[in-house]
C-alpha positions as CSV (number, residue, x, y, z in Angstrom):
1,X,1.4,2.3,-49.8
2,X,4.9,1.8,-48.3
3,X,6.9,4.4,-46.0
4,X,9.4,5.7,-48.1
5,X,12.3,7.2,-46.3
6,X,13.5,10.8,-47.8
7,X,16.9,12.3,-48.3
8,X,16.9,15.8,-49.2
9,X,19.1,16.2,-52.0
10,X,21.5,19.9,-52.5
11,X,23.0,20.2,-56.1
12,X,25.9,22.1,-55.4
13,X,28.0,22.9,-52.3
14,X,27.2,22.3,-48.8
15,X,23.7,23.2,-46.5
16,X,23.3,24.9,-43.5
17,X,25.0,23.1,-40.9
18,X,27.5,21.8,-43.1
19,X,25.3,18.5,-44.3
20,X,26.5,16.5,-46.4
21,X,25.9,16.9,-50.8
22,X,24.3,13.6,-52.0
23,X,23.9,15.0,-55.3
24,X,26.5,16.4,-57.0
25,X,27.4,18.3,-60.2
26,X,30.1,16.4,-61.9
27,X,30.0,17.5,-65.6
28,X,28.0,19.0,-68.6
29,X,27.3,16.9,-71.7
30,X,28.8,19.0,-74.2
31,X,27.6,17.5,-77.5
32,X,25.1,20.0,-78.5
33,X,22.9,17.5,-80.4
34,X,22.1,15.6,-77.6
35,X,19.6,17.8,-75.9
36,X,16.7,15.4,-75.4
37,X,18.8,12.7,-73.3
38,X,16.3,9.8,-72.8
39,X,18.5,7.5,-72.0
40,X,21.7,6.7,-69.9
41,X,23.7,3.6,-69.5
42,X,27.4,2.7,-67.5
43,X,29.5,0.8,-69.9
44,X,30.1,-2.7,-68.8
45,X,33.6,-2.8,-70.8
46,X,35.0,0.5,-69.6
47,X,34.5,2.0,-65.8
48,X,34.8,6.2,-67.0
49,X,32.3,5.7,-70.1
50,X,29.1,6.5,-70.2
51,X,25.9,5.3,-73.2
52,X,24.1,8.2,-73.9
53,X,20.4,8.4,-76.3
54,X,18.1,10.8,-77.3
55,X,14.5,10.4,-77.6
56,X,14.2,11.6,-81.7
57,X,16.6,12.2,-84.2
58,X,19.5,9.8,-85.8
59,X,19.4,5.9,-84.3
60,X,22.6,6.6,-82.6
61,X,24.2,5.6,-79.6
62,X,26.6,8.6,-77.5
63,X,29.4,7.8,-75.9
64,X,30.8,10.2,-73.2
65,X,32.7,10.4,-69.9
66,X,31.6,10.7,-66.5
67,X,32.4,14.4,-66.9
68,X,30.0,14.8,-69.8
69,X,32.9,14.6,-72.5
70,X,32.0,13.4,-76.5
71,X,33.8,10.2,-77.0
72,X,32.2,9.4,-80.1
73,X,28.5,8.8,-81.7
74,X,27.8,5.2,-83.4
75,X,25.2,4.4,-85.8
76,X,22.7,1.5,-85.0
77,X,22.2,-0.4,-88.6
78,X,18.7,-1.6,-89.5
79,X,17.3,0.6,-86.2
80,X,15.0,3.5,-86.6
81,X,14.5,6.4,-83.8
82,X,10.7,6.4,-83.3
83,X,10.7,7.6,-79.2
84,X,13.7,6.1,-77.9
85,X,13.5,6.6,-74.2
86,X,15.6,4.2,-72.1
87,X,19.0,2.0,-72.5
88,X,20.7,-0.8,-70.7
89,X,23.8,-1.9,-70.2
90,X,24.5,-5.8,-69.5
91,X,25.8,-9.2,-69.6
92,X,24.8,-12.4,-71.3
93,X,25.8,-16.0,-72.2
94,X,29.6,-13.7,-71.8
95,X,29.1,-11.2,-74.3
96,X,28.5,-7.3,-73.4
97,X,25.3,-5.8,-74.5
98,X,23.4,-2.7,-75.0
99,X,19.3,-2.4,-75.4
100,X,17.9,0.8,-76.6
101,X,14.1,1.0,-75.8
102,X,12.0,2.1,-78.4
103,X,8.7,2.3,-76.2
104,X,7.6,5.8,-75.7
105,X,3.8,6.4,-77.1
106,X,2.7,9.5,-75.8
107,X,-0.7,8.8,-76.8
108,X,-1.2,5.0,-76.5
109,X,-1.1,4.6,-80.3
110,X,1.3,2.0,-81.1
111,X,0.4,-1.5,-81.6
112,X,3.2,-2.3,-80.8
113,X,7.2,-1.2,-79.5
114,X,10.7,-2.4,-80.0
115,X,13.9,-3.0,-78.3
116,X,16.7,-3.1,-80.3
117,X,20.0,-4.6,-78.8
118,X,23.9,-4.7,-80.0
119,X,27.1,-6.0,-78.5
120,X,28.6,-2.9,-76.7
121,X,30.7,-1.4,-79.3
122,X,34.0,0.5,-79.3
123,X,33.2,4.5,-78.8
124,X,35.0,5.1,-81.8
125,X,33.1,3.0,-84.0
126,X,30.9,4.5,-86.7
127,X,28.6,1.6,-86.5
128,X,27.4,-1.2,-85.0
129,X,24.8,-4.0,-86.1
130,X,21.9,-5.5,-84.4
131,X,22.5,-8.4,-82.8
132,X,18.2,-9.4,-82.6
133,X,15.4,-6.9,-81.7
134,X,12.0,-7.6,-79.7
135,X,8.9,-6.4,-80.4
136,X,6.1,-6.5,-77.9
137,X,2.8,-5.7,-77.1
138,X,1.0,-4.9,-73.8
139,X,-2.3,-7.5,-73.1
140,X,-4.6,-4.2,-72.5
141,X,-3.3,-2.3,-75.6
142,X,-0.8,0.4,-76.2
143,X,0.3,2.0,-73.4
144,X,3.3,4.8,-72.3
145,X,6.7,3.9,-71.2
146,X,9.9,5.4,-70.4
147,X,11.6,2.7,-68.2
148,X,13.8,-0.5,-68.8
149,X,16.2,-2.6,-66.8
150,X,17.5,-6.2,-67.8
151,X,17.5,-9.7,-65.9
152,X,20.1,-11.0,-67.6
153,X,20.0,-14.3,-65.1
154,X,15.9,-14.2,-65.6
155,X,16.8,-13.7,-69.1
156,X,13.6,-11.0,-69.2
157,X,13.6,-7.4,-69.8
158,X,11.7,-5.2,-67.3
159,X,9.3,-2.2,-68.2
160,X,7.9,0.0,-66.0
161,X,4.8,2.4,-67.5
162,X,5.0,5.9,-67.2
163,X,0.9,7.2,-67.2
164,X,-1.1,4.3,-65.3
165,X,-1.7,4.9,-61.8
166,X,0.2,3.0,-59.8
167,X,2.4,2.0,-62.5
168,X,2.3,-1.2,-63.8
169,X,5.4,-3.4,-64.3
170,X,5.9,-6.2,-67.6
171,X,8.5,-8.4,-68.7
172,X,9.3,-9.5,-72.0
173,X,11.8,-12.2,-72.9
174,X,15.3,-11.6,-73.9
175,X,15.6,-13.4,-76.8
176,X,12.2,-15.1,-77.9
177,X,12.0,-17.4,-80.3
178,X,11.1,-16.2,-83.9
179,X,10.2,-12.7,-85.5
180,X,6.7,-12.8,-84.1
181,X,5.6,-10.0,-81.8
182,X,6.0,-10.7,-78.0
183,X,2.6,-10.4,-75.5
184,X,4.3,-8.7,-72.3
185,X,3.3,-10.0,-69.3
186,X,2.0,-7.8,-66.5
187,X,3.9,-8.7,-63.4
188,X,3.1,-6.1,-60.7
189,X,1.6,-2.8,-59.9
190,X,3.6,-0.3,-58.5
191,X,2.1,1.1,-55.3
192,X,6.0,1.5,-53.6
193,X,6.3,4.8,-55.5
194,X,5.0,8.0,-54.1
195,X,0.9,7.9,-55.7
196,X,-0.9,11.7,-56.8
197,X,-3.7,12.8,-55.3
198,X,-6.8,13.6,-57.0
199,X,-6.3,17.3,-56.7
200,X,-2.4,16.2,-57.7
201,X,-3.5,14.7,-61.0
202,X,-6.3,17.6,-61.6
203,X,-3.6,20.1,-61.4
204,X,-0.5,18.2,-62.8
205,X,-0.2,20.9,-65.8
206,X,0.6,23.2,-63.6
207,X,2.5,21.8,-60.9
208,X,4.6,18.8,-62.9
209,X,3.8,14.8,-63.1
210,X,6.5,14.0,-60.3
211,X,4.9,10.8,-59.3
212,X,5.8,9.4,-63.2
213,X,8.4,7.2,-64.0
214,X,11.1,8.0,-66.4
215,X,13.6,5.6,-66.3
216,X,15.0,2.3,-63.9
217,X,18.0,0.1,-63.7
218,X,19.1,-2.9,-61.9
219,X,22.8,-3.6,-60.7
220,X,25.0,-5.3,-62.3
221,X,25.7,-7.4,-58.9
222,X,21.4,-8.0,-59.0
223,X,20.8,-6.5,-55.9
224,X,20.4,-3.0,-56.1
225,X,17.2,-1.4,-58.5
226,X,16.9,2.3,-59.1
227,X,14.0,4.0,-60.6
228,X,13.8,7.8,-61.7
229,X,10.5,9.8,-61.5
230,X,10.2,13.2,-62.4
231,X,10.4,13.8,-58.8
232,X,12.6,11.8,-56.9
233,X,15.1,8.9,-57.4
234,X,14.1,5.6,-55.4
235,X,16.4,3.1,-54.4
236,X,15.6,-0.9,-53.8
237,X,17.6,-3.4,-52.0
238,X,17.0,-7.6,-53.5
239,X,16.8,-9.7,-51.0
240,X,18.9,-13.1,-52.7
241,X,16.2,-15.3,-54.0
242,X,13.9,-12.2,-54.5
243,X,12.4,-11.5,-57.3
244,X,12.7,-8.2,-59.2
245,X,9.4,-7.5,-58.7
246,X,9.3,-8.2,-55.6
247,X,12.2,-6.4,-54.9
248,X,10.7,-3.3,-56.4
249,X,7.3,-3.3,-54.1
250,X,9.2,-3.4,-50.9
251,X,10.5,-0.2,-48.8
252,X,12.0,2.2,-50.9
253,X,15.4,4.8,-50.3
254,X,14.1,8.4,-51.4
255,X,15.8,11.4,-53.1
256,X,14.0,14.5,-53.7
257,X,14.8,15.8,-56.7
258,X,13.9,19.4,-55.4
259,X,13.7,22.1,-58.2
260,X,14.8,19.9,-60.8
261,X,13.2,19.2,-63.5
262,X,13.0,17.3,-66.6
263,X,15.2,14.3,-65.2
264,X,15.0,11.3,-67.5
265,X,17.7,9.1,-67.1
266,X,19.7,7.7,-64.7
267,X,21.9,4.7,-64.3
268,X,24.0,2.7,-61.6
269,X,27.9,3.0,-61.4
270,X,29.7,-0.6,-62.6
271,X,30.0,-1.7,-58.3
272,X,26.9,0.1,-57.3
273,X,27.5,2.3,-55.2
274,X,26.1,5.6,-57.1
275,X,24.5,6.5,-59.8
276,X,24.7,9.1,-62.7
277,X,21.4,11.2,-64.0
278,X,20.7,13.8,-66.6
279,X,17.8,15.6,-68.0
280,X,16.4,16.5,-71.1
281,X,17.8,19.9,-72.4
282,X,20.9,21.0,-74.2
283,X,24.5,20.5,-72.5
284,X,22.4,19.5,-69.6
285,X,24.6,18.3,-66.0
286,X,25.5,15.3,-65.1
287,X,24.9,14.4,-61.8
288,X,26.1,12.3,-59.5
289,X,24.3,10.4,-56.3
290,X,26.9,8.7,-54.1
291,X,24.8,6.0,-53.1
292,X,27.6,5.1,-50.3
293,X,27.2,8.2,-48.6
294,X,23.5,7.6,-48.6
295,X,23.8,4.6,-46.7
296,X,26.5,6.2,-44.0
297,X,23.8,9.0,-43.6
298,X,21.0,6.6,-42.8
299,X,23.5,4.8,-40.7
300,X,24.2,7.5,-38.6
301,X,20.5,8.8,-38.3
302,X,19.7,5.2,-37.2
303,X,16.4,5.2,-40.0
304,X,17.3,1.0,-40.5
305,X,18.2,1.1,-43.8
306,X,19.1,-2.2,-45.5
């Protein structure tokens, strides 16, 4: 297992000593329906707009600002809501696209998942069409996910389990060929993330799954990754000519998510340089994790980071 280096993270106001707030309160999301945010994605068309799903209910995608404003709820035609529980924002062959990942199977049941992805509407659209939709299977059977990210210059979608341990890491193709069901391909295991001990996994009722994965993104400038467990938030650089996986087995940036809890989605600002996260209850925060000032802190601490 890799050394991960730890920032402490305050929600609100300043620590002893003055420190510094690397996680900050910036809003609430006030639509009241939305109170099982799954997923989170930064706009690739507008800098102040955020994507926002939740993991049941309507097939719709949110809009809302970075304060947690409603901007406006758009219908995906032809999609259906099964366990909706990431989304991506990105660019390909110069069109702007979202993916909404159906893949959450709480009980390894599905035979197979789906991604379902549109051209990144308006926020005051009532509806948007699928532009294709993927469905895959794992090679070892139905498994748990919560996590996606896109290589749009790979042209593969990323998905990161939630239950195995380590987590294991597939990639599906963009667009595949035909309507036939995709066999994801197993691409890595995850040992760069904090792993549970036995007595951790014995009493994880009790005590929370914060090793678990919940939801990841890559930068829109490919070199940054970010993926959200239920305890932390870990931060990769890409090396150019790494690959993503690659990238996401090396030395990871830690924030502690302290007490809290239920964070599922997160995603990275349009130049990188922080990210915005929520969790999964009713006008939940948004928070904020200026990913510059993280770097300045390490800086100054001399901890080497990249």
């Amino acid at each position: 297992m890799r050394l991960l280096i730890c920032v402490p993270i305050l929600l609100a106001g300043c620590g002893a000593g003055g420190e510094h707030v690397l996680l900050r309160t910036v809003g609430t999301i006030e639509n009241p329906e939305l109170d099982e945010v799954s997923g989170l994605a930064q706009s690739r068309r507008y800098e102040e707009l955020l994507w926002v799903v939740n993991d049941d209910g309507p097939a719709s995608l949110h809009a809302v600002s970075q304060r947690g404003e409603n901007l406006g709820q758009v219908t995906v035609a032809g999609a259906t809501n099964e366990d909706w529980e990431d989304l991506a924002a990105f660019a390909y062959q110069d069109k702007n696209y979202l993916v909404v990942a159906d893949i959450g199977d709480n009980d390894a049941r599905r035979p197979s998942v789906t991604l379902y992805v549109v051209e990144e509407p308006e926020p005051a659209q009532t509806e948007v069409a699928l532009a294709w939709r993927v469905d895959f299977r794992y090679p070892e059977g139905p498994r748990d996910a919560e996590s996606l990210a896109v290589d749009a210059d790979g042209e593969l979608f990323y998905i990161l389990s939630k239950r195995d341990v380590p987590a294991r890491l597939f990639t599906v193709p963009i667009r595949p060929a035909g309507n036939a069901t995709v066999l994801a391909s197993q691409v890595a295991v995850l040992d760069s993330l904090p792993q549970p001990s036995q007595r951790q996994r014995n009493d994880a009722e009790k005590s929370g799954f914060s090793w678990q994965p919940t939801a990841m993104d890559f930068a829109a400038n490919a070199q940054n990754a970010l993926v959200l467990t239920y305890g932390g938030v870990y931060f990769f650089a890409r090396d150019a000519g790494q690959s993503w996986h690659d990238a996401l087995r090396s030395t990871a940036l830690e924030f502690k998510l302290g007490q809290l809890s239920n964070a599922e989605a997160i995603t990275l600002s349009q130049d990188s340089m922080a990210a915005h996260l929520t969790v999964e209850k009713q006008h939940a925060p948004l928070l904020r994790i200026d990913l510059a000032e993280a770097h300045m802190w390490h800086k100054n601490h001399n901890m080497g980071l990249r």
